[in-house]
N, C-alpha and C positions, 0 to 999 in steps of 0.2 A: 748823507742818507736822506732820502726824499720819502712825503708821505709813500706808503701804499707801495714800498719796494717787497723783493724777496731780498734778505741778504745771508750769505754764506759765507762761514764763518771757518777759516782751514785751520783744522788744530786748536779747534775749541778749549781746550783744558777742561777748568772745571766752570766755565763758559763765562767769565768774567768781563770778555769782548764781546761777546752775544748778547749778553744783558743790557749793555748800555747801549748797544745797537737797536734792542728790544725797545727799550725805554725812548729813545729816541724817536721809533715809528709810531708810541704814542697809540698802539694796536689798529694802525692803519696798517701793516703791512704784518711781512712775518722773518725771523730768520733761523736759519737751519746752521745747526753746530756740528761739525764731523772733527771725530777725535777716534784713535785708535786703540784706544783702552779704557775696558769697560770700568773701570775703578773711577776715571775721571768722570764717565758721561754719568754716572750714578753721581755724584760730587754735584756737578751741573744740573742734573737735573731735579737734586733737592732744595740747590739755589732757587734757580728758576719756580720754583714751587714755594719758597719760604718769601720771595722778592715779588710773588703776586701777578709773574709776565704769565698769559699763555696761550702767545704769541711766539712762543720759540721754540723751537724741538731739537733734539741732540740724538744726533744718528751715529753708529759703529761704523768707522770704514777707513780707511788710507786716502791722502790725497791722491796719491798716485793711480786710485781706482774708485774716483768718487761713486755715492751711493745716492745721485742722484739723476734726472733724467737730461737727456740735452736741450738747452735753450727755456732754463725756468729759472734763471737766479738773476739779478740785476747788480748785484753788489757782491762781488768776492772781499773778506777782509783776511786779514791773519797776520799775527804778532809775533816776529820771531821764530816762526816754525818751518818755512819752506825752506830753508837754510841748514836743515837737522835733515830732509832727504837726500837719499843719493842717488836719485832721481830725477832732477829739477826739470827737466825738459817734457817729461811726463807729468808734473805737476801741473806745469805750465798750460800742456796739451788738454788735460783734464778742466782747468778751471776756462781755459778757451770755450769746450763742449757744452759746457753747464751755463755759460754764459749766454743770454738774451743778444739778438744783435742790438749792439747799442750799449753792450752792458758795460762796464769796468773793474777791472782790478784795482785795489790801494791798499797795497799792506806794507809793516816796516820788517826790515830784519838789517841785519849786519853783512855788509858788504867787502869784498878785499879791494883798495886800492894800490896793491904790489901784491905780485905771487908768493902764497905762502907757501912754504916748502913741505915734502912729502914730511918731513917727521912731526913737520906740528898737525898738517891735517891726519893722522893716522892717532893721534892720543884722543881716547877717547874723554876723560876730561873736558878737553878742549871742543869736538864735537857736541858737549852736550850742554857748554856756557855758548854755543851760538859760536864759537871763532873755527872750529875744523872744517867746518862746511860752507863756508863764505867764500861766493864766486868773486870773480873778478868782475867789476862794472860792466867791461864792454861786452866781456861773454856771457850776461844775466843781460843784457840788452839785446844780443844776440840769441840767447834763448826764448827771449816774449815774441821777438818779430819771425821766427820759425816756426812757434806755436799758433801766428795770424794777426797776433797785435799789431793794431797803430797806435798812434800817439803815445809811445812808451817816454815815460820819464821818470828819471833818476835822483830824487834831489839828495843832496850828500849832508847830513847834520856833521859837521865838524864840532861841534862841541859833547857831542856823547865820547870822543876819544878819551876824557879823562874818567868816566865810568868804565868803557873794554881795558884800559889797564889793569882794573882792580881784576877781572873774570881771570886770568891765567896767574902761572906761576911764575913769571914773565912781564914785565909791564912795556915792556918793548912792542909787545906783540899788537900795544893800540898805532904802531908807528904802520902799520899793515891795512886796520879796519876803520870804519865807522858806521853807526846807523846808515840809514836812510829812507825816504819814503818811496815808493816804485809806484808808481801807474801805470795803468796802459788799457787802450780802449778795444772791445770788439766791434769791427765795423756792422 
């Protein structure tokens, strides 16, 4: 995060990743938190209020239809959330829009490196610890450079595989995933 960015924050929660982004810009800049239930951004926005930022605001809305304008954000983050749509490609499309040229994506979520099969991605369970909705690397590689991305990159943490064991009823199911950190630039 650079002095004097915008930064947007997907899937805010109750804005835990917006705060320390906040604090980070040091009220040079500002970031914007979209989260799709109103219970969380009232959460977030008591944080933000008790934590003394007020440099960040927490907006209602879906990534898949951000509630922002095109070309005003310089930093997309989000933690484990674009992985819970079933949508990604419209995410993807949406955080492109909202992006500054020049701007970047950098968020982590859980990745599949083997096809997981229809029955695990259909437990919802499963979708909602981050594993039902885990693309496969090259086709979430394939979905940033059709939304306009360059320099898309994939890094793979091999060592969170022994945390996704503990998330299912299954521990096999880490033989499938792992973190990762995803970048990728708008020209």
């Amino acid at each position: 995060i650079k002095p004097g960015e915008t930064v947007l924050d997907l899937g805010s929660g109750a804005g835990f990743d917006a705060l320390l982004a906040a604090r980070q810009l040091a009220g040079t800049g500002s970031v914007i938190g979209v989260d799709m239930t109103p219970a969380m951004l009232s959460k977030a926005r008591h944080n933000a209020e008790k934590a003394g930022h007020t440099n960040v605001e927490f907006r209602l809305g879906q990534i898949e239809a951000l509630p922002l304008a095109d070309g005003c954000v310089d930093l997309i983050i989000s933690n484990c959330v674009v992985n819970l749509s079933p949508e990604k490609p419209r995410v993807f499309a949406e955080a492109f829009r909202v992006l500054k040229p020049g701007g970047r994506l950098a968020i982590s979520d859980v990745v599949a490196t083997r096809p997981l099969s229809d029955e695990i991605r259909a437990q919802l369970p499963l979708i909602g610890a981050c594993i039902g909705g885990a693309e496969l690397v090259d086709d979430l590689r394939d979905m940033l450079v059709a939304a306009g991305f360059k320099r898309v990159d994939i890094d793979l943490t091999g060592g969170s595989r022994k945390f996704i064991a503990q998330w299912g009823s299954d521990a096999r199911i880490a033989d499938y995933l792992v973190s990762a950190i995803i970048t990728a630039w708008k020209p």
